[in-house]
C-alpha positions as semicolon CSV with decimal commas, in nm:
position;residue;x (nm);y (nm);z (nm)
1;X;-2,193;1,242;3,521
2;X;-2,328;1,485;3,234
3;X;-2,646;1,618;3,308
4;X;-2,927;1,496;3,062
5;X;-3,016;1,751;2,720
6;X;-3,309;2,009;2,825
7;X;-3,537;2,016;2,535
8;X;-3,421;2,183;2,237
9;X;-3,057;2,100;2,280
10;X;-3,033;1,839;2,054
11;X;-3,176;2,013;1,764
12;X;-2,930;2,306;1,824
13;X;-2,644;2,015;1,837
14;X;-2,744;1,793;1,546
15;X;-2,780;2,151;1,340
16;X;-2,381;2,270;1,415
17;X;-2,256;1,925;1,355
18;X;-2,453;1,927;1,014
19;X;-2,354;2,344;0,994
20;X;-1,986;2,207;1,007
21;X;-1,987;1,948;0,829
22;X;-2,094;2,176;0,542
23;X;-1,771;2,386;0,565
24;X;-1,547;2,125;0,561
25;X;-1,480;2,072;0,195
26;X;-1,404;1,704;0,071
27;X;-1,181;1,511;-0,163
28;X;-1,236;1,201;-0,371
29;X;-0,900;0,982;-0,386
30;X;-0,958;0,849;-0,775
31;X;-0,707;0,525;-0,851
32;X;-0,584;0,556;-1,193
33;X;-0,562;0,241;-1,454
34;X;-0,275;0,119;-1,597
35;X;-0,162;-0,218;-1,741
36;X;0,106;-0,286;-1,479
37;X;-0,094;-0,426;-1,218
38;X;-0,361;-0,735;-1,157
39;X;-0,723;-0,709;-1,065
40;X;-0,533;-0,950;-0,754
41;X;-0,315;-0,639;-0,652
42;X;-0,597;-0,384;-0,692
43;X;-0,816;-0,581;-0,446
44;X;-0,572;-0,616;-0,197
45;X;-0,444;-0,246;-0,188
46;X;-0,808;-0,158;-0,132
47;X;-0,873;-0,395;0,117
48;X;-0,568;-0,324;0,330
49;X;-0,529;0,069;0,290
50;X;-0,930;0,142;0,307
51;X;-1,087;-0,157;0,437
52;X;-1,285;-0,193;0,162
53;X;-1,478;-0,539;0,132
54;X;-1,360;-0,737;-0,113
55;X;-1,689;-0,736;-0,333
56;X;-1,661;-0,335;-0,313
57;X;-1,267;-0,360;-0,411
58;X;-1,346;-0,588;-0,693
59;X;-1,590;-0,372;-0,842
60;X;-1,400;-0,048;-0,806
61;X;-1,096;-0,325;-0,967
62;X;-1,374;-0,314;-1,254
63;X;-1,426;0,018;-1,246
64;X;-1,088;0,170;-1,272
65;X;-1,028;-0,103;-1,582
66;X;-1,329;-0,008;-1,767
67;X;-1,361;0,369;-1,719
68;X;-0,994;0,413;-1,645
69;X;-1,056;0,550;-1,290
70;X;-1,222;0,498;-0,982
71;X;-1,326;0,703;-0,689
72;X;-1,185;0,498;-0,409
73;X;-1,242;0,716;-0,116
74;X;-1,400;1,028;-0,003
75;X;-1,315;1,236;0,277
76;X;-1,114;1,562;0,429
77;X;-0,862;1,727;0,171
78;X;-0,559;1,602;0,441
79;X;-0,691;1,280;0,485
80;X;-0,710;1,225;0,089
81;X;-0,361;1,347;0,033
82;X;-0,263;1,100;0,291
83;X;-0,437;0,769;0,136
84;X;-0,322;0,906;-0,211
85;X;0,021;0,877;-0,059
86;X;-0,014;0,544;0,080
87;X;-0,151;0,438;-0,303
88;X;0,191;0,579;-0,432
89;X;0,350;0,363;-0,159
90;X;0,186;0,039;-0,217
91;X;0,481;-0,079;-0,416
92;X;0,486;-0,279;-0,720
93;X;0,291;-0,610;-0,806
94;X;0,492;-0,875;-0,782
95;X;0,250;-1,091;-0,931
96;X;0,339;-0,917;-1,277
97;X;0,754;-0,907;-1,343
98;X;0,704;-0,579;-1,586
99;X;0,541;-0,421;-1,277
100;X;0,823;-0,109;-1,175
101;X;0,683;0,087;-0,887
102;X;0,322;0,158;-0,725
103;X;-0,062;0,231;-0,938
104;X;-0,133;0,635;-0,974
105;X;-0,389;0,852;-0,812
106;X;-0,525;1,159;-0,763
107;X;-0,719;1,365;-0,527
108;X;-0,989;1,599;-0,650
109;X;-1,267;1,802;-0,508
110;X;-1,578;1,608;-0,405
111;X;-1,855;1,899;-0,497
Protein backbone atom coordinates (compact mmCIF):
# COMPACT_ATOMS: atom_id res chain seq x y z
CA UNK A 1 0.00 0.00 0.00
CA UNK A 2 1.74 3.49 -0.89
CA UNK A 3 2.17 5.55 1.93
CA UNK A 4 0.02 8.84 1.80
CA UNK A 5 1.96 12.41 0.21
CA UNK A 6 3.67 14.41 3.27
CA UNK A 7 2.89 17.96 2.65
CA UNK A 8 4.59 19.58 -0.09
CA UNK A 9 4.86 16.54 -2.29
CA UNK A 10 2.26 17.21 -4.48
CA UNK A 11 3.31 20.60 -5.43
CA UNK A 12 6.86 19.24 -6.20
CA UNK A 13 4.89 16.41 -8.40
CA UNK A 14 2.27 18.48 -10.20
CA UNK A 15 5.44 21.03 -10.99
CA UNK A 16 7.77 18.06 -12.91
CA UNK A 17 4.78 16.71 -14.65
CA UNK A 18 3.98 20.37 -15.86
CA UNK A 19 8.24 20.89 -16.08
CA UNK A 20 7.98 17.88 -18.60
CA UNK A 21 5.37 18.42 -20.28
CA UNK A 22 7.04 21.66 -21.38
CA UNK A 23 9.98 19.81 -23.04
CA UNK A 24 8.11 17.60 -24.91
CA UNK A 25 7.53 19.45 -28.13
CA UNK A 26 4.13 18.81 -30.05
CA UNK A 27 2.74 18.32 -33.52
CA UNK A 28 -0.53 19.30 -35.13
CA UNK A 29 -1.68 16.50 -37.76
CA UNK A 30 -3.40 19.16 -40.44
CA UNK A 31 -5.85 17.09 -43.10
CA UNK A 32 -5.45 18.61 -46.39
CA UNK A 33 -8.60 19.39 -48.91
CA UNK A 34 -9.06 18.03 -52.02
CA UNK A 35 -12.06 17.34 -54.29
CA UNK A 36 -11.77 13.55 -54.22
CA UNK A 37 -13.48 12.83 -51.17
CA UNK A 38 -17.15 13.49 -49.39
CA UNK A 39 -17.86 15.47 -46.28
CA UNK A 40 -19.40 11.44 -45.57
CA UNK A 41 -15.73 10.04 -45.82
CA UNK A 42 -14.12 12.92 -43.91
CA UNK A 43 -16.44 12.30 -40.92
CA UNK A 44 -15.90 8.84 -40.74
CA UNK A 45 -11.99 8.83 -41.00
CA UNK A 46 -12.14 11.22 -38.07
CA UNK A 47 -14.41 9.40 -36.12
CA UNK A 48 -12.71 6.03 -36.46
CA UNK A 49 -8.88 7.04 -36.47
CA UNK A 50 -9.30 9.90 -33.60
CA UNK A 51 -12.51 9.36 -32.02
CA UNK A 52 -13.61 12.49 -32.79
CA UNK A 53 -17.49 13.15 -32.22
CA UNK A 54 -19.23 13.45 -35.09
CA UNK A 55 -20.31 17.22 -34.54
CA UNK A 56 -16.38 17.92 -34.02
CA UNK A 57 -15.58 15.77 -37.38
CA UNK A 58 -18.19 17.62 -39.25
CA UNK A 59 -16.92 20.87 -38.45
CA UNK A 60 -13.26 20.14 -38.99
CA UNK A 61 -15.17 18.40 -42.57
CA UNK A 62 -16.05 22.28 -42.84
CA UNK A 63 -13.02 23.44 -41.98
CA UNK A 64 -10.63 21.66 -44.19
CA UNK A 65 -13.30 22.61 -47.25
CA UNK A 66 -13.38 26.19 -46.51
CA UNK A 67 -9.83 27.05 -45.41
CA UNK A 68 -8.31 24.12 -47.23
CA UNK A 69 -6.92 22.53 -44.00
CA UNK A 70 -7.66 21.48 -40.71
CA UNK A 71 -5.78 20.78 -37.57
CA UNK A 72 -7.14 17.39 -36.72
CA UNK A 73 -5.00 16.38 -33.87
CA UNK A 74 -2.38 17.53 -31.57
CA UNK A 75 0.05 15.60 -29.77
CA UNK A 76 3.86 14.02 -29.52
CA UNK A 77 5.96 14.41 -32.86
CA UNK A 78 5.81 10.18 -33.04
CA UNK A 79 2.39 9.97 -32.29
CA UNK A 80 1.53 12.62 -35.16
CA UNK A 81 3.64 10.88 -37.71
CA UNK A 82 1.74 7.83 -36.79
CA UNK A 83 -2.03 9.23 -37.25
CA UNK A 84 -0.65 11.10 -40.38
CA UNK A 85 0.16 7.62 -41.56
CA UNK A 86 -3.03 6.08 -40.77
CA UNK A 87 -4.70 9.32 -42.84
CA UNK A 88 -2.49 8.17 -45.85
CA UNK A 89 -3.90 4.68 -45.18
CA UNK A 90 -7.51 5.38 -44.97
CA UNK A 91 -7.95 4.35 -48.56
CA UNK A 92 -10.08 5.83 -51.11
CA UNK A 93 -13.85 6.92 -50.92
CA UNK A 94 -15.80 4.68 -52.43
CA UNK A 95 -18.66 6.81 -52.24
CA UNK A 96 -17.00 8.95 -55.14
CA UNK A 97 -15.78 6.53 -58.35
CA UNK A 98 -12.96 9.34 -59.36
CA UNK A 99 -11.68 8.82 -55.78
CA UNK A 100 -7.83 6.98 -56.46
CA UNK A 101 -6.13 6.52 -53.14
CA UNK A 102 -6.36 8.14 -49.46
CA UNK A 103 -6.90 12.43 -48.40
CA UNK A 104 -3.26 14.20 -47.64
CA UNK A 105 -1.79 15.46 -44.45
CA UNK A 106 0.80 16.87 -42.76
CA UNK A 107 2.39 17.16 -39.46
CA UNK A 108 3.77 20.47 -38.27
CA UNK A 109 5.03 21.98 -35.10
CA UNK A 110 2.37 22.96 -32.56
CA UNK A 111 4.30 26.25 -31.01
Amino acid sequence: MARPALPGEETKVADETRSLTRLIPRYHVVLLDDNDHTYEYVIEMLVKLFRHGAEAAFRMACEVDRDGRSIVYTTNREQAEFKRGQIHGYGADWRLPRSKGSMSADIEPAD
